[in-house]
gemmi code that builds the backbone of each chain (N, CA, C; Angstrom):
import gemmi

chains = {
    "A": [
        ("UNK", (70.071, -46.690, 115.268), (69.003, -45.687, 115.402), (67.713, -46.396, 115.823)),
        ("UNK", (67.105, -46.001, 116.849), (65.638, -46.408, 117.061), (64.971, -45.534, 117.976)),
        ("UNK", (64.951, -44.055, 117.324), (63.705, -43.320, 117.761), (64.495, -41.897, 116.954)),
        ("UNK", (62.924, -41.435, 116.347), (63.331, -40.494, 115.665), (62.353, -39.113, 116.394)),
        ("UNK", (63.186, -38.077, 117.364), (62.392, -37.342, 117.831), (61.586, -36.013, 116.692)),
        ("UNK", (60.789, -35.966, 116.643), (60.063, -34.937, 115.775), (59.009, -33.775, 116.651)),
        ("UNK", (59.049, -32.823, 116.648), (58.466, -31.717, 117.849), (58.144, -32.338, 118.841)),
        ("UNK", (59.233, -33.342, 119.620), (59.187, -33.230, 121.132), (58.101, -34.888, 121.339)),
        ("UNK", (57.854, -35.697, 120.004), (57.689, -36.794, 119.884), (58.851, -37.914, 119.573)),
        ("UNK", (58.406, -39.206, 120.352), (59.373, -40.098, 119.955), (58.198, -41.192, 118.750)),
        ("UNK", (59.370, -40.990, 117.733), (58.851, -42.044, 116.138), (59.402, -43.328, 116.420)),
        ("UNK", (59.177, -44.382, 117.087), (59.797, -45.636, 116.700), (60.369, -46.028, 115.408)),
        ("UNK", (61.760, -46.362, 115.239), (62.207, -46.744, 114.273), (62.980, -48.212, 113.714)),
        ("UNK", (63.043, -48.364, 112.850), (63.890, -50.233, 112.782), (65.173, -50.257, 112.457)),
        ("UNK", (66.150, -51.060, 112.589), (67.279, -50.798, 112.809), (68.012, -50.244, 111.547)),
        ("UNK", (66.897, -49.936, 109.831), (67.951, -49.659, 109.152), (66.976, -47.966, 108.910)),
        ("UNK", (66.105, -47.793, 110.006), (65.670, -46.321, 109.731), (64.421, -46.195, 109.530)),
        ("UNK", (63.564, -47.267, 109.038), (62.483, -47.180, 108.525), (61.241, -47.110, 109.708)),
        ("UNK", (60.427, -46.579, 109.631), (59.642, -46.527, 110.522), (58.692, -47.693, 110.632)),
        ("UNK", (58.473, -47.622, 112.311), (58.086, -48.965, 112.496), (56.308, -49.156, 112.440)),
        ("UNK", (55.483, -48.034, 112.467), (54.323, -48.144, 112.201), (54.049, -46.522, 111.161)),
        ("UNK", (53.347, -47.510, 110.314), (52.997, -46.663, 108.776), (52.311, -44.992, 108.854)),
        ("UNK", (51.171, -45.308, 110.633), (50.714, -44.095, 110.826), (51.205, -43.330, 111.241)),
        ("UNK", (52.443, -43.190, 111.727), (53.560, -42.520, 112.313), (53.456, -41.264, 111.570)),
        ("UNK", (53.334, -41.431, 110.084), (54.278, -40.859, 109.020), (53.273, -39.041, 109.051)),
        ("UNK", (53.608, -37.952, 108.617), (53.221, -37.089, 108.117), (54.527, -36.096, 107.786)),
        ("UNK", (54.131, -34.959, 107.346), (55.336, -34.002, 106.417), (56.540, -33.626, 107.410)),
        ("UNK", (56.182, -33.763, 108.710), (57.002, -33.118, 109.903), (58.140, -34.538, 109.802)),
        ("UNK", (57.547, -35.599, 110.096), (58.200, -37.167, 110.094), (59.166, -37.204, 109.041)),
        ("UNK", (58.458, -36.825, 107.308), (59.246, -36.963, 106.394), (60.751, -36.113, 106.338)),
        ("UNK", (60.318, -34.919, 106.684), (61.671, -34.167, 106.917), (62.563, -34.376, 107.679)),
        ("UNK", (62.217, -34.921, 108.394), (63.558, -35.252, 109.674), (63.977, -36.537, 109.401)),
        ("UNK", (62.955, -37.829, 108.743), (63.766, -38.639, 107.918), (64.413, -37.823, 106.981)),
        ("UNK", (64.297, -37.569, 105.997), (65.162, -36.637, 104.805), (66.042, -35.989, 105.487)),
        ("UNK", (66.062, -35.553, 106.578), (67.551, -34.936, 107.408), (68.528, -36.009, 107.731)),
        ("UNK", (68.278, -37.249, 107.940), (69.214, -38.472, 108.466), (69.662, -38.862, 106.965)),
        ("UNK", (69.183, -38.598, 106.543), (69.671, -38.689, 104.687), (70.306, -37.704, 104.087)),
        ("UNK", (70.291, -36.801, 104.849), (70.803, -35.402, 104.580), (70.238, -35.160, 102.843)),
        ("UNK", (69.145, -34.916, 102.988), (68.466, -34.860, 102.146), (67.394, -33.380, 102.117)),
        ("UNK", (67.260, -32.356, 101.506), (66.617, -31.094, 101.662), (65.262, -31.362, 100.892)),
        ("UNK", (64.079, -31.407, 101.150), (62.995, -32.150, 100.528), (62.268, -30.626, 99.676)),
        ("UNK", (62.406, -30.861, 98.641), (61.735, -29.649, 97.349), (60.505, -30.295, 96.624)),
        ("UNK", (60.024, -29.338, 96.066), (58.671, -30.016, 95.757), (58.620, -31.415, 94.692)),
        ("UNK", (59.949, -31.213, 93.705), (60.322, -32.303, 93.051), (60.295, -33.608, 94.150)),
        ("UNK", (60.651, -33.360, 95.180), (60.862, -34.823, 95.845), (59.775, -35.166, 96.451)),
        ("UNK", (58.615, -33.852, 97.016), (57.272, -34.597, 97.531), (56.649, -34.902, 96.513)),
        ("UNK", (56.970, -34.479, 95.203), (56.127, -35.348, 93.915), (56.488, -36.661, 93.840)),
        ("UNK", (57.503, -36.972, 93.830), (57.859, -38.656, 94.191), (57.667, -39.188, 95.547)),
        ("UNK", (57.880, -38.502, 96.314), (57.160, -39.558, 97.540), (55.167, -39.468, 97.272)),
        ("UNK", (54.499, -38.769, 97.171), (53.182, -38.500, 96.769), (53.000, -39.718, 96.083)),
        ("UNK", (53.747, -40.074, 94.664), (53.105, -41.271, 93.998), (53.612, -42.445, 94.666)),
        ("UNK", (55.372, -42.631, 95.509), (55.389, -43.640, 95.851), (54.219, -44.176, 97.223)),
        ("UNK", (53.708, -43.335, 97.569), (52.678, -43.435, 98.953), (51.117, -44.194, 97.933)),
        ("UNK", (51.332, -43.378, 96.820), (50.074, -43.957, 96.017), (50.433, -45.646, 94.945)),
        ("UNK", (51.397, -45.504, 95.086), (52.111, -47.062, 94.975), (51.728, -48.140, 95.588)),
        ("UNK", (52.160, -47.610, 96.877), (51.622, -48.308, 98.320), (50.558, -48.701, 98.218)),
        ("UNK", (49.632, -48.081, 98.225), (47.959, -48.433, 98.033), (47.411, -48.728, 97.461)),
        ("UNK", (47.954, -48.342, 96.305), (47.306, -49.184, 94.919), (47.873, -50.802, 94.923)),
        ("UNK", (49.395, -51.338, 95.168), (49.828, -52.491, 95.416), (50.370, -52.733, 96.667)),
        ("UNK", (50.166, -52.569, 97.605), (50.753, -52.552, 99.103), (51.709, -53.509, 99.217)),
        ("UNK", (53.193, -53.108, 98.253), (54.127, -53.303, 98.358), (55.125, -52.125, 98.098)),
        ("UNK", (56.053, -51.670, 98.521), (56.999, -50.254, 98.041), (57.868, -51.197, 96.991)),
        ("UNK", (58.042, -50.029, 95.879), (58.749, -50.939, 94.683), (60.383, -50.589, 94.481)),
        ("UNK", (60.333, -51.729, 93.958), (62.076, -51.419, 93.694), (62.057, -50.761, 92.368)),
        ("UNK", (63.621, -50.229, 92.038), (64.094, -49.142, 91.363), (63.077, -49.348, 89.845)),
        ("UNK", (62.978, -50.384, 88.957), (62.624, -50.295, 88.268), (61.101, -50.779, 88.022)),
        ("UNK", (60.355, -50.823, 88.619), (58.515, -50.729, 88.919), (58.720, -49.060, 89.448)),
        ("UNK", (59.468, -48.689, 90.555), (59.190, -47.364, 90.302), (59.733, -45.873, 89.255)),
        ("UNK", (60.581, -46.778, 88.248), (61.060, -45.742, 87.534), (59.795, -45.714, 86.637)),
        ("UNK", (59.168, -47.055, 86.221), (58.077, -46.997, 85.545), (56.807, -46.610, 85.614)),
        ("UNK", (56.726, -46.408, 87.031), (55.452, -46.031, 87.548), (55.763, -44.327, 86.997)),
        ("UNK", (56.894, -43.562, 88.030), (56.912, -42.047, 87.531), (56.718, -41.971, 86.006)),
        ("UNK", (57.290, -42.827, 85.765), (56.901, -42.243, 84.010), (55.732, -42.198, 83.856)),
        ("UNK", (55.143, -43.064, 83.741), (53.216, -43.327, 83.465), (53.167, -42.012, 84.242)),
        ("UNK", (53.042, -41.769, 84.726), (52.452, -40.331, 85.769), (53.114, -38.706, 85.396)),
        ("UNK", (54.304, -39.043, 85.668), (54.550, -36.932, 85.180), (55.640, -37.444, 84.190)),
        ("UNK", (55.572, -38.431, 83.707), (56.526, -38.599, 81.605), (57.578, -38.674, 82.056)),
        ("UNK", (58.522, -38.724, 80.486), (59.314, -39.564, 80.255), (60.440, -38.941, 81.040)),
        ("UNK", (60.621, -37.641, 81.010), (61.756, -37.243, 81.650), (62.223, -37.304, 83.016)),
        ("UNK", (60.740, -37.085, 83.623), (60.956, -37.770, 85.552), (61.436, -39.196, 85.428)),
        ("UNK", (60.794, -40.084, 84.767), (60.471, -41.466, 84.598), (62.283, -42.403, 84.396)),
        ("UNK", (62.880, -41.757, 84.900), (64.252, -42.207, 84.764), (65.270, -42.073, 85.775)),
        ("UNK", (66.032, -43.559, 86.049), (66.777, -43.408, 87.065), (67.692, -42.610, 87.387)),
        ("UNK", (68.146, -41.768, 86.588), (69.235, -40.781, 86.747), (68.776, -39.839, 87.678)),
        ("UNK", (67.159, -38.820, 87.224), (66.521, -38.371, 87.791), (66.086, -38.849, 89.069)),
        ("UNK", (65.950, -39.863, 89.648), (65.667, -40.138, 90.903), (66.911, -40.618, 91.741)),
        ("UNK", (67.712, -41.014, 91.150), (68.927, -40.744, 92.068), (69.705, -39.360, 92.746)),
        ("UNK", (69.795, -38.517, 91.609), (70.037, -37.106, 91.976), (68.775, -36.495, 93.047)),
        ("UNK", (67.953, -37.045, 93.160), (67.048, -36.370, 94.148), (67.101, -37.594, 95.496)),
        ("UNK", (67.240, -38.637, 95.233), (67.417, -39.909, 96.253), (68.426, -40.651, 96.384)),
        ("UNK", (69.910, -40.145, 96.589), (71.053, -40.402, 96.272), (70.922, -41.619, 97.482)),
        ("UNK", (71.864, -42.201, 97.518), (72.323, -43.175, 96.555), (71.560, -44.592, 95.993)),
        ("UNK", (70.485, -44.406, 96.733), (69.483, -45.896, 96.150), (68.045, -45.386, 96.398)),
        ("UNK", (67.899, -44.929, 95.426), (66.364, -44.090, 95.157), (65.014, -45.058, 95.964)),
        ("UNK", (64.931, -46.739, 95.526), (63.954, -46.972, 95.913), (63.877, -47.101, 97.094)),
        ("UNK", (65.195, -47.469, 97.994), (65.038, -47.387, 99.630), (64.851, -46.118, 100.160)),
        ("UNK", (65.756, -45.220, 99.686), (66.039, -44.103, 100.338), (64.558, -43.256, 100.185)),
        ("UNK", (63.748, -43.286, 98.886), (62.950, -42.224, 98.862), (61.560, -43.299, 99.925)),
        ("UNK", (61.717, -44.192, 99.944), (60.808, -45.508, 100.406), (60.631, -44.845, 101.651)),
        ("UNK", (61.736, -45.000, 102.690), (62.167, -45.014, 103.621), (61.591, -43.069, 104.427)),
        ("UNK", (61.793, -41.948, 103.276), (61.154, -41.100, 103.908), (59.480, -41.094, 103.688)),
        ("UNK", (58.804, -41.698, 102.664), (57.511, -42.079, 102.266), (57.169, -42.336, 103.552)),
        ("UNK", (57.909, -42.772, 104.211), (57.185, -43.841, 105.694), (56.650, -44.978, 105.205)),
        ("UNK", (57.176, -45.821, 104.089), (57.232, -47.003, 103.683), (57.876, -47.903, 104.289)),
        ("UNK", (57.558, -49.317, 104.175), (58.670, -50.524, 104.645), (59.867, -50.458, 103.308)),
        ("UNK", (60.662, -51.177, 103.871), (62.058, -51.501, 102.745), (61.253, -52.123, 101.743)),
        ("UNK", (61.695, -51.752, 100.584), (61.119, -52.981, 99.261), (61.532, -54.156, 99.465)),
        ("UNK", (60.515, -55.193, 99.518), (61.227, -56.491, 99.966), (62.379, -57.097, 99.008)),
        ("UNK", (61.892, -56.538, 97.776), (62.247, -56.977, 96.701), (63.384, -56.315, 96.513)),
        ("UNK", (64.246, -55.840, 97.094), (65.177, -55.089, 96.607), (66.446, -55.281, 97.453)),
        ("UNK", (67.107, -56.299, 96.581), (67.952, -56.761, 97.217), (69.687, -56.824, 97.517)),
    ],
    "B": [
        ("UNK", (63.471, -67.346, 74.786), (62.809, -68.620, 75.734), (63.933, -69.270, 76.203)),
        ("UNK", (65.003, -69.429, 76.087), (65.819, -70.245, 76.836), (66.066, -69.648, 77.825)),
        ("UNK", (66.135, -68.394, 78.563), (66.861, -67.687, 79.695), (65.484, -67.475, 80.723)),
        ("UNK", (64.580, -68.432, 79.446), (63.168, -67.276, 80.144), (62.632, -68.297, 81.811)),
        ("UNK", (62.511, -67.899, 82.634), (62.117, -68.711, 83.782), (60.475, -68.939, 83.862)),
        ("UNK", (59.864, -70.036, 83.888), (58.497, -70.256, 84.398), (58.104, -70.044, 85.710)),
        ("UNK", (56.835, -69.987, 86.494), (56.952, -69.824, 87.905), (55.319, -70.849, 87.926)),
        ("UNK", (55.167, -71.322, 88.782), (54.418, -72.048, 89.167), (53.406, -71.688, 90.156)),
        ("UNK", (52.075, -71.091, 89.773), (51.419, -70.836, 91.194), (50.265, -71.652, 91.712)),
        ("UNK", (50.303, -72.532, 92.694), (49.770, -73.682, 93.042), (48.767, -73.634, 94.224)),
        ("UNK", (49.292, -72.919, 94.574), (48.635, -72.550, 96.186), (47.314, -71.792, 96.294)),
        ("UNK", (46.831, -72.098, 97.210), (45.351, -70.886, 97.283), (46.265, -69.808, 98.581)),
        ("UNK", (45.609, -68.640, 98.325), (46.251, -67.263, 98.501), (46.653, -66.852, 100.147)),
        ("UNK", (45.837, -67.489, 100.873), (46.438, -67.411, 102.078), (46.260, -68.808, 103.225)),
        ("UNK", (46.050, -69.707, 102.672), (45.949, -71.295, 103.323), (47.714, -71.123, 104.169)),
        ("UNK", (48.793, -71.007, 103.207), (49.881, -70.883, 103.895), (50.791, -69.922, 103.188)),
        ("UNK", (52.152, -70.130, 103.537), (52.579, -68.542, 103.152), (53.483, -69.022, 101.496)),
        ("UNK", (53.328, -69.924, 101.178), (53.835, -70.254, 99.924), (53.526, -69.424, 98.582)),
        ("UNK", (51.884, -69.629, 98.394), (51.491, -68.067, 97.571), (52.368, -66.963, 97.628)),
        ("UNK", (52.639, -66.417, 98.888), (53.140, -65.048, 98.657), (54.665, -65.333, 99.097)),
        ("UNK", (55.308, -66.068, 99.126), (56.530, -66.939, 99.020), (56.971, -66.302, 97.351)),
        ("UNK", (55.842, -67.233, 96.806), (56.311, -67.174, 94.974), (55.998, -66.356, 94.815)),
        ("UNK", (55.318, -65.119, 94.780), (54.931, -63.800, 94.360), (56.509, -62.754, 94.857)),
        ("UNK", (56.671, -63.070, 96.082), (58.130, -62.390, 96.499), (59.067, -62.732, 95.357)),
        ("UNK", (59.048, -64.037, 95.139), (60.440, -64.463, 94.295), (60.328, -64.092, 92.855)),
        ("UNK", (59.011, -64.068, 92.547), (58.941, -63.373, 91.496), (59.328, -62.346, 91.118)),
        ("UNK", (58.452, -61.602, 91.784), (58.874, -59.984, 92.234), (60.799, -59.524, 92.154)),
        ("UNK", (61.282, -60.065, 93.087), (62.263, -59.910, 92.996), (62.948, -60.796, 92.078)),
        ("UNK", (63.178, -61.677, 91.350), (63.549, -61.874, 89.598), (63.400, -60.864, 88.878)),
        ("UNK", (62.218, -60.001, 88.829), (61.715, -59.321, 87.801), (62.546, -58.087, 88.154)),
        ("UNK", (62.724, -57.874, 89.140), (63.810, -56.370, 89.987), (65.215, -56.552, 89.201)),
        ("UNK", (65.520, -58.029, 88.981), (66.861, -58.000, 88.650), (66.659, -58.387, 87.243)),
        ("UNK", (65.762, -57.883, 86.404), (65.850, -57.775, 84.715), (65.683, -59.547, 84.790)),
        ("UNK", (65.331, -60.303, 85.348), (64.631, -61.570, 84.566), (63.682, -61.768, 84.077)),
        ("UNK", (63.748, -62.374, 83.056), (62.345, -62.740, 82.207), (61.913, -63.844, 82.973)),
        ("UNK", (60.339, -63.562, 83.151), (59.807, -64.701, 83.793), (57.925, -64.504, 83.577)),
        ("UNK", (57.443, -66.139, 83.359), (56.722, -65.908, 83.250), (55.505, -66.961, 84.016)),
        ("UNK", (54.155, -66.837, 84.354), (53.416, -67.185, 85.793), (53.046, -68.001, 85.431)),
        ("UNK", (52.510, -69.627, 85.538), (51.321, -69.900, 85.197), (50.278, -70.459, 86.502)),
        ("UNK", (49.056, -70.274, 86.521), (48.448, -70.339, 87.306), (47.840, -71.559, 86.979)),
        ("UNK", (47.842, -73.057, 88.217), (47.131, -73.625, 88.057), (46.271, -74.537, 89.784)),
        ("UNK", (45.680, -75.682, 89.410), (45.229, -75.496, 90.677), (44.279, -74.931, 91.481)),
        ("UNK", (45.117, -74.829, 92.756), (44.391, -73.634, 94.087), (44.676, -72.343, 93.875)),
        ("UNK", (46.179, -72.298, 92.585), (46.581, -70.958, 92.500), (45.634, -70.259, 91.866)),
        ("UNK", (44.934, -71.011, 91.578), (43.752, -69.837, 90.605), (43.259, -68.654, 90.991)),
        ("UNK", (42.872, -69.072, 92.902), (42.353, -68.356, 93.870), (43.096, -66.514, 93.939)),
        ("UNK", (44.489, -67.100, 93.803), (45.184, -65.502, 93.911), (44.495, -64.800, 93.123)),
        ("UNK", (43.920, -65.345, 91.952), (43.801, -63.922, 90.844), (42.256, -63.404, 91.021)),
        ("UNK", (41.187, -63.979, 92.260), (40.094, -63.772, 92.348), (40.471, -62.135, 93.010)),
        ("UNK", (39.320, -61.313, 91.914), (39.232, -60.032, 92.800), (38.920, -59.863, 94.498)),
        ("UNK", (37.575, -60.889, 94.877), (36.716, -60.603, 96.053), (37.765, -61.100, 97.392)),
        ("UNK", (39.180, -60.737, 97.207), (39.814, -60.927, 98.989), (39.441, -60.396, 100.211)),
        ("UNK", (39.323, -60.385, 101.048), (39.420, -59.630, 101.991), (40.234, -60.192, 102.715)),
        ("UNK", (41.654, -59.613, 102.966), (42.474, -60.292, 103.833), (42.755, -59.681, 105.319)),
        ("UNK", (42.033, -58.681, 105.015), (42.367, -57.589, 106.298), (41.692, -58.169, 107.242)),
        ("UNK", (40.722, -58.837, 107.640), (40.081, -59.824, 108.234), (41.265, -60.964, 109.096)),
        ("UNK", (42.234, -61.314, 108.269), (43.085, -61.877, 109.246), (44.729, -61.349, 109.220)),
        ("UNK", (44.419, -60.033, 108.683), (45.593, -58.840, 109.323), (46.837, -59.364, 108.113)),
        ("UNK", (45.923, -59.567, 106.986), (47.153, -59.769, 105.645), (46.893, -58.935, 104.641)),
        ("UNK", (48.058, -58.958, 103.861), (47.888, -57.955, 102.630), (47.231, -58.360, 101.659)),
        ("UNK", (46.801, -58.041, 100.625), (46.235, -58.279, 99.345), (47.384, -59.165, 98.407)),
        ("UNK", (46.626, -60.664, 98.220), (47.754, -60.986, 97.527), (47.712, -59.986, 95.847)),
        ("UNK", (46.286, -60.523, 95.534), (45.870, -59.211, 94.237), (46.688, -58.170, 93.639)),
        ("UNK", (46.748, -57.719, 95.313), (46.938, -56.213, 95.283), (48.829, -56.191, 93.913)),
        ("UNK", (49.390, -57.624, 94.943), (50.403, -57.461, 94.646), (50.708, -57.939, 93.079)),
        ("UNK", (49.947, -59.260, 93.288), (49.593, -59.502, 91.881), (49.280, -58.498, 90.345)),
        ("UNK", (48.594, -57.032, 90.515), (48.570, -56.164, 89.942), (49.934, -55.045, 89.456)),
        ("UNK", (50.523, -55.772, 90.754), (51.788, -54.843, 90.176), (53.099, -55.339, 89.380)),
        ("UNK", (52.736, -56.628, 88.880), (53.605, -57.473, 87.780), (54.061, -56.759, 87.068)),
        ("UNK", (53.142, -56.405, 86.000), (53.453, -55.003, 85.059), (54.218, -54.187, 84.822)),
        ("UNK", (53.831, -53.632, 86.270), (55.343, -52.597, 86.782), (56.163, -52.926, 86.651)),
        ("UNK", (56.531, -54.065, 87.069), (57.813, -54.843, 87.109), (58.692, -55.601, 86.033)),
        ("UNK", (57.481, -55.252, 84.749), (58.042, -56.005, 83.647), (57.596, -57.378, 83.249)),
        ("UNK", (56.655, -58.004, 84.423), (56.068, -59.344, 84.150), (54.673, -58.998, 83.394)),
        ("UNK", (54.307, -59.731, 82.171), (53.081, -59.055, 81.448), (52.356, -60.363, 80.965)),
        ("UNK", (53.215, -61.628, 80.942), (52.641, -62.665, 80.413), (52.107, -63.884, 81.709)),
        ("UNK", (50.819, -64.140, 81.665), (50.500, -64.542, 82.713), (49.608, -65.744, 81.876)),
        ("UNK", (49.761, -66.707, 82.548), (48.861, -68.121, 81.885), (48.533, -68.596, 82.757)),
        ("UNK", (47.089, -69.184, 82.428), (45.743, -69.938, 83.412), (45.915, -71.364, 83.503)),
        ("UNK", (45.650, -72.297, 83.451), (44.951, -73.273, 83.485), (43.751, -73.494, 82.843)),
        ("UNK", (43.489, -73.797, 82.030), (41.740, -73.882, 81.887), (41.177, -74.508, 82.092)),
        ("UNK", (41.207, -76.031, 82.601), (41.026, -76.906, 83.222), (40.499, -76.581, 85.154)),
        ("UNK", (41.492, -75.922, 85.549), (41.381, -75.219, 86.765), (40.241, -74.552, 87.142)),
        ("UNK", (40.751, -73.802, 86.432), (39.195, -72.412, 86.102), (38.021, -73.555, 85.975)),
        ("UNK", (37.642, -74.170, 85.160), (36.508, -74.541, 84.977), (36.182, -75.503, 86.221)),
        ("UNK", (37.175, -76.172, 86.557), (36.391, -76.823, 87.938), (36.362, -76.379, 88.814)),
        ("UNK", (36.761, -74.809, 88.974), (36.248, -74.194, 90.477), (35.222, -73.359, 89.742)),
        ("UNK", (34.636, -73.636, 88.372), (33.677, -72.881, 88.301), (33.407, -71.111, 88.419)),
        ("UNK", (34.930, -70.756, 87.709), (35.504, -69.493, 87.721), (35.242, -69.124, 86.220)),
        ("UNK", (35.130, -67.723, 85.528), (34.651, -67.130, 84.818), (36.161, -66.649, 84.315)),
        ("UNK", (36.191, -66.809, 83.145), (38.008, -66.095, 82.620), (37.816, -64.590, 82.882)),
        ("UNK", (36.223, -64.188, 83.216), (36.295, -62.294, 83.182), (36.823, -62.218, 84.704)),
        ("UNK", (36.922, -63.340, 85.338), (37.373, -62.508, 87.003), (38.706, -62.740, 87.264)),
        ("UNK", (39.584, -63.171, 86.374), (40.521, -63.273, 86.524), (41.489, -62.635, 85.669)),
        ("UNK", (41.396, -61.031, 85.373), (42.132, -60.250, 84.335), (43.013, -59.394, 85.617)),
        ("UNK", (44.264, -59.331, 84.574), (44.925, -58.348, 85.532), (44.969, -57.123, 84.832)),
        ("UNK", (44.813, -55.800, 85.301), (45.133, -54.800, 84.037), (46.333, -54.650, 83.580)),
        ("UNK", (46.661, -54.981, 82.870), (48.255, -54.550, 81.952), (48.808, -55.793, 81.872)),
        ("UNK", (48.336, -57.199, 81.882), (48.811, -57.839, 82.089), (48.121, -58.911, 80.834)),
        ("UNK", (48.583, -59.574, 80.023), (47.907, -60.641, 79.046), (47.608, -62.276, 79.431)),
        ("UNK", (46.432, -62.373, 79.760), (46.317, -63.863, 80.479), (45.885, -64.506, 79.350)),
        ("UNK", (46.647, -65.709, 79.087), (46.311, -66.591, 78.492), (45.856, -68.151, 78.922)),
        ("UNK", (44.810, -68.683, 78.051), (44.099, -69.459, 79.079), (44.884, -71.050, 78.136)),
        ("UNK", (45.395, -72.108, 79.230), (46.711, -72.835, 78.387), (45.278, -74.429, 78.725)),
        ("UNK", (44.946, -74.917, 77.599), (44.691, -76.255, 77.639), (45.546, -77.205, 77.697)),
        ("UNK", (46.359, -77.155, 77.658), (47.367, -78.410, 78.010), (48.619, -77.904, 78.556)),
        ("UNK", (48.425, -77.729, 80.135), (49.855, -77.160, 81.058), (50.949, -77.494, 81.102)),
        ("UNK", (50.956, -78.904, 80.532), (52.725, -79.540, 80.339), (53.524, -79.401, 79.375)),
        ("UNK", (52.770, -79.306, 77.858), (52.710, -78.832, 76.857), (53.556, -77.174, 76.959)),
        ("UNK", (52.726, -76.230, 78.241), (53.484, -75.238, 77.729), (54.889, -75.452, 78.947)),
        ("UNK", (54.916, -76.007, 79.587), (56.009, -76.108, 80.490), (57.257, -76.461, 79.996)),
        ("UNK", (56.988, -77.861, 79.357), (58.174, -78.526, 78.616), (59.452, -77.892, 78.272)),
        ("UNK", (59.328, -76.448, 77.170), (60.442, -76.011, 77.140), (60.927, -75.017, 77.657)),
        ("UNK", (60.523, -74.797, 78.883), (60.914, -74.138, 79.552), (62.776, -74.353, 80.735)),
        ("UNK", (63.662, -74.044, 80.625), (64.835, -74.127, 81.071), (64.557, -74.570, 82.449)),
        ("UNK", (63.973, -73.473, 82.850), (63.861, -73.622, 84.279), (62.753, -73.391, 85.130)),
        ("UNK", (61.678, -73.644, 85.799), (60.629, -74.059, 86.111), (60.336, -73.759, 87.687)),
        ("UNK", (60.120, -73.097, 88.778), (60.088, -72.859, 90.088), (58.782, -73.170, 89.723)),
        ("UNK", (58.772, -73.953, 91.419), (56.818, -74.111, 91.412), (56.710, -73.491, 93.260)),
        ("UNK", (55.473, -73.076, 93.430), (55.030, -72.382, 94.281), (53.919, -73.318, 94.944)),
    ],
}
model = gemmi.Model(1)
for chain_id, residues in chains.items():
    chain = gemmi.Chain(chain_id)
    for i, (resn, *xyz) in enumerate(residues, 1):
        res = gemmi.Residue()
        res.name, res.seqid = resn, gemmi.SeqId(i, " ")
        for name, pos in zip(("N", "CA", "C"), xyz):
            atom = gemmi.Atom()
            atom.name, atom.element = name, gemmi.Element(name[0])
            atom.pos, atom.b_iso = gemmi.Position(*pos), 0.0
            res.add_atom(atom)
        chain.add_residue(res)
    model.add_chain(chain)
structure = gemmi.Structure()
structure.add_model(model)
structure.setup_entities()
């Protein structure tokens, strides 16, 4: 894959999906990533991309599974704050997959 | 303490890419449930200064990343004090939030029993 068309734009992309420049990204971008994921994006899931984007900025690194299971918790509690919960919404590897529609880089750290 | 890993940060923050070399490897230890813990001595002191501006030569915040230990489960962080005082650094500019810095007068002392030791 290396171009993701979105209303009649071409998104440069990297060879495992991720987009190749950060400003690319807005809600139109995210969905059509979340479609190559076959992924249906509900408000539960723009609440987790929302903080992982505020992740980003606060440490301008995208985190792996467990910095971000901990982060959701600190933020909307204990019950988001768990990997079960973010897998069922970011099947099968929450921190790439939800990373990856954020319009994040891969977690480096996640290996 | 026996499983527990030390990490070594030696480097000033963007002279070369070693700083954020050991911050990666850290980082990712801490992803895979290792205990590990920092000590800063040296040039490494420099990482933990708030005033970076790295965007100036099109780099990230080492800081930035430095702040997100926590997250990750890393909480114990040790100084140098020796360090600090000869670059004439203040222990208040070098706090991380969520993070417990302790300031170590004798660095070999706390190294010694440490298993295993990465230096940066």
């Amino acid at each position: 894959m290396s171009n993701l068309n979105v209303n009649g734009q071409e998104i440069p992309l990297d060879k495992e999906g991720y987009l190749r420049n950060l400003n690319d990204w807005n809600r139109d971008v995210a969905e059509e990533l979340a479609r190559t994921e076959e992924i249906e994006l509900s408000s539960a899931h723009w609440e987790v991309i929302e903080l992982l984007q505020e992740f980003y900025r606060q440490f301008e690194l995208s985190p792996a599974m467990r910095p971000l299971v901990k982060f959701i918790g600190q933020r909307l509690g204990p019950e988001k704050g768990r990997s079960i919960y973010l897998m069922q919404l970011f099947p099968p590897s929450p921190a790439k997959i939800a990373s990856k529609i954020a319009g994040l880089p891969k977690p480096t750290n996640c290996l | 303490m026996s499983n527990q890993t030390l990490a070594l940060c030696r480097a000033a923050p963007y002279g070369s890419a070693l700083a954020r070399e050991g911050i990666e490897a850290v980082l990712a230890s801490a992803a895979m449930e290792q205990e590990i813990d920092l000590l800063f001595l040296g040039d490494g002191i420099f990482q933990l200064l708030d005033n970076q501006a790295p965007e100036a030569i099109e780099q990230k915040s080492l800081r930035r990343n430095l702040m997100a230990l926590p997250m990750f489960g890393v909480e114990q962080l040790y100084v140098c004090q020796r360090s600090l005082e000869e670059r004439g650094i203040g222990p208040d500019l070098i706090q991380i939030p969520g993070a417990e810095v302790t300031l170590v007068g004798n660095p070999g002392e706390l190294i010694a029993p440490y298993q295993c030791v990465l230096s940066f």
